[in-house]
C-alpha positions in Angstrom: 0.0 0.0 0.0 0.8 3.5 -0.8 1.2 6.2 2.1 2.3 10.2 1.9 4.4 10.6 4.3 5.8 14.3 5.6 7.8 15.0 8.7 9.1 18.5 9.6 11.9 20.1 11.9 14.7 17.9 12.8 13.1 14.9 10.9 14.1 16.5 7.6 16.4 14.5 5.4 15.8 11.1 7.6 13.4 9.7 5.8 14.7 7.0 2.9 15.8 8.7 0.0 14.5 12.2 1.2 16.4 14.7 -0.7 15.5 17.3 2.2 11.6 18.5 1.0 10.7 16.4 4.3 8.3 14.0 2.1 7.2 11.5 0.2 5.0 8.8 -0.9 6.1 5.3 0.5 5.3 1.6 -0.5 4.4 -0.3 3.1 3.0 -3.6 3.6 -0.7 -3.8 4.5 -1.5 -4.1 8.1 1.0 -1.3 8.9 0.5 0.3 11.9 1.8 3.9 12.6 4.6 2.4 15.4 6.0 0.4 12.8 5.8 2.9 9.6 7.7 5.2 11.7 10.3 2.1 12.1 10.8 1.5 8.7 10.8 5.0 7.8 13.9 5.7 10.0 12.2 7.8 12.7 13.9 7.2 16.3 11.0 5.9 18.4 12.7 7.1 21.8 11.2 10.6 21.1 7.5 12.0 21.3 5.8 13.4 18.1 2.9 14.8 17.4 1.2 12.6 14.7 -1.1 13.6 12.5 -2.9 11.3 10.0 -5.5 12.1 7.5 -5.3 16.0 9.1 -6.4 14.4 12.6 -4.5 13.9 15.4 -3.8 10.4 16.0 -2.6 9.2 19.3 -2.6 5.7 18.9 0.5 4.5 17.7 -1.1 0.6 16.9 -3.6 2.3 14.6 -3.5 0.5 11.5 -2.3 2.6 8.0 -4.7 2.2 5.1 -3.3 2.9 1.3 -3.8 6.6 0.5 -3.2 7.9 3.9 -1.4 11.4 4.7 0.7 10.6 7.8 2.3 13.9 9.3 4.9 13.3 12.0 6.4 16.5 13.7 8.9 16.5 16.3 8.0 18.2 19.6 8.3 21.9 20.0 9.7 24.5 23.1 10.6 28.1 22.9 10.8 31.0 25.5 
């Protein structure tokens, strides 16, 4: 199945193949859920995001992808 993935801030250029733009459209196996997508797209698990799928927030990590799904994965943020 076919998912758009984007990912902003520090997650720029981790993704496979991304040339920097922060996105892309990636071939996953069916059942994925969002823990493992992040996995296999090279996105360090140890840190909190805020996930966004389908422009929702999406707090369950064990939901399970469908093909055609935006997943948007940003990196927490802090400022003073």
């Amino acid at each position: 199945m076919q998912v758009d993935v984007e990912v902003f801030g520090t997650l720029r250029g981790k993704l496979p193949g991304d040339d920097g733009r922060g996105k892309g459209t990636f071939e996953l196996p069916e059942d994925t859920t969002i823990s493992q997508a992040l996995d296999q797209l090279n996105i360090p698990a140890e840190i909190r995001y805020i996930i966004m799928l389908n422009e929702n927030p999406e707090h369950d990590r064990d939901c399970v992808l469908q093909s055609g799904d935006k997943l948007v994965v940003m990196p927490p943020v802090a400022g003073g």
